[in-house]
C-alpha positions, 0 to 999 in steps of 0.5 A: 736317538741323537740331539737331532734325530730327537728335534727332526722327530719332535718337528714332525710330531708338530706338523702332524699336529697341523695336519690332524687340527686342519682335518678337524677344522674341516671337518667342524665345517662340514658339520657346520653345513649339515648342521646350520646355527638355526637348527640347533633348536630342533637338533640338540644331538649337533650339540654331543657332535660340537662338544666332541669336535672341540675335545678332539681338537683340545686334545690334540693341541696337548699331545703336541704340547706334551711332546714339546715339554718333553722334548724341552722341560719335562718337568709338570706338576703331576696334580695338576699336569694338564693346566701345568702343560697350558700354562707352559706354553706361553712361557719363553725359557731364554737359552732354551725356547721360545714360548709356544703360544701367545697370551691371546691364544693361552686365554682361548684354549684354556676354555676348551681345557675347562670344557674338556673336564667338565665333559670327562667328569661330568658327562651327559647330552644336555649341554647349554646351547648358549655355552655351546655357542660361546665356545664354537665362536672361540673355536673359530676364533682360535683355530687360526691363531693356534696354526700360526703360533705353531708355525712359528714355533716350528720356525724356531725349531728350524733355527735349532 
């Protein structure tokens, strides 16, 4: 596969991505309607559903990481590859790339990778409602942000 076959395939993977954190998003908010903040008291299984709701949208943002390193860098730190990944993408490589994400949006996924260990190594069902909701908000809160640094990024792609 060709320079450009390789970006034209690289392009597609990331609007995939879009595609797949828009069907997350709407789906969180019809779990939202299902689910109201005020039921959670009585409720405690909408907690298991939010925490997998965020690792899935996690975990989709890093296989759209993972294939803009590859394309670009492909160089991680085995150890700790996943906070290597992260840290990445708000890196600009003059000459090479642009950064994929802002700092902002860096600082609020960053939550979401912690969470996702702590759910992989540490797994059970009574997650604290508090952390839940501190981390719902940052969920709304970084949706946006992440589209459009996406977005931009593949702005950027099409310059290439």
């Amino acid at each position: 596969m060709g320079n450009f076959e390789k970006l034209a395939d690289l392009k597609a993977e990331l609007l995939k991505t879009i595609e797949k954190l828009d069907k997350t998003f709407v789906y969180y908010k019809e779990f939202r309607k299902d689910f109201p903040k005020e039921s959670r008291n009585s409720k405690k299984y909408d907690l298991v559903l939010l925490a997998d709701i965020i690792t899935d949208y996690y975990t989709c943002l890093e296989t759209g990481f993972v294939r803009i390193s590859k394309y670009f860098e492909n160089n991680l730190d085995q150890d700790r590859w996943h906070k290597h990944l992260l840290e990445k993408m708000i890196l600009e490589i003059p000459g090479i790339r642009n950064a994929v994400l802002q700092e902002e949006t860096y600082y609020l996924l960053d939550e979401f990778l912690r969470f996702r260990h702590f759910k992989r190594y540490y797994y059970g069902h009574n997650y604290d409602q508090d952390r839940m909701e501190y981390l719902e908000k940052k969920f709304r809160q970084s949706f946006p942000l992440v589209k459009n640094d996406i977005q931009e990024f593949l702005l950027f792609l099409e310059e290439l």
